[in-house]
N, C-alpha and C positions, 0 to 999 in steps of 0.2 A: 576540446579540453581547454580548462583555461586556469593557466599556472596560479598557485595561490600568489603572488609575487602579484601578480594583474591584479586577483579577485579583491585583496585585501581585508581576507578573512579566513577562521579555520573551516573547513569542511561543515555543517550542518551533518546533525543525527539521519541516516538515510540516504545522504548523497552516496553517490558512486563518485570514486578517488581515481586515479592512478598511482600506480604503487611501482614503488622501487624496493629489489632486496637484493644488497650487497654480502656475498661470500666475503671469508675471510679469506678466499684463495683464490680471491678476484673474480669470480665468477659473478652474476647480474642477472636478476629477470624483472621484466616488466607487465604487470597485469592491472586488470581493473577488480576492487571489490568494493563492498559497501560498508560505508563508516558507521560503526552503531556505539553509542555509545549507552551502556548496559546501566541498571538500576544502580548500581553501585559508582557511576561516575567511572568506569575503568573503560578507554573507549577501543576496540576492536575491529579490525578489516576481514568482514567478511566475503567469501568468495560466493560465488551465487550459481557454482556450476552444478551441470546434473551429475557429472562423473563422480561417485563417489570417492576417488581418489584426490578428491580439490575440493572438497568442501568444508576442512579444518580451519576455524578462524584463526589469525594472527593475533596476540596483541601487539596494540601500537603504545612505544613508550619512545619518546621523541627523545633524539641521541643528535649531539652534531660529529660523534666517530662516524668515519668513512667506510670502515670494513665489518660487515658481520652483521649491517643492521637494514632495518628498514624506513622508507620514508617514503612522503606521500607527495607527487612533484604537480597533483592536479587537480581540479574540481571538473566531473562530467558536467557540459549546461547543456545539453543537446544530442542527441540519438537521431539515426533515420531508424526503422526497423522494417526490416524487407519481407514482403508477403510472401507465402507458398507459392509457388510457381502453379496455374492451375490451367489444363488441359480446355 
């Protein structure tokens, strides 16, 4: 990952991000989705998972409040992806 503070730029249409979302009851989680930014200029973090229950896109609307929102602390530059283990 490499903090946009490094990269010194927003995300690209497509990238994979990491994302922050802050409860208002202090709760936190951190995932990866992908930044899309749709025909209408409205840009979006999509989640790329198979579970049906994780595949609701976010929108991203940039807040500098602390509690209750979301923010994006990364740009993916690099993956390994690990092959099937095969007999």
């Amino acid at each position: 990952m490499c903090p946009l503070t490094v990269l010194g730029r927003r995300p690209k249409n497509g990238e994979r991000v990491v994302v922050q979302r802050v409860g208002a009851d202090g709760s936190y989680e951190v995932t990866l989705k992908e930044y899309v930014i749709s025909d209408d200029g409205k840009v979006w973090l999509w989640p790329r998972s198979t579970d049906p229950e994780h595949q609701t896109p976010l929108p991203y609307i940039e807040s500098r409040r602390k509690i209750d929102h979301v923010s994006i602390l990364g740009v993916v530059i690099g993956a390994i992806i690990m092959e099937a283990h095969r007999n």
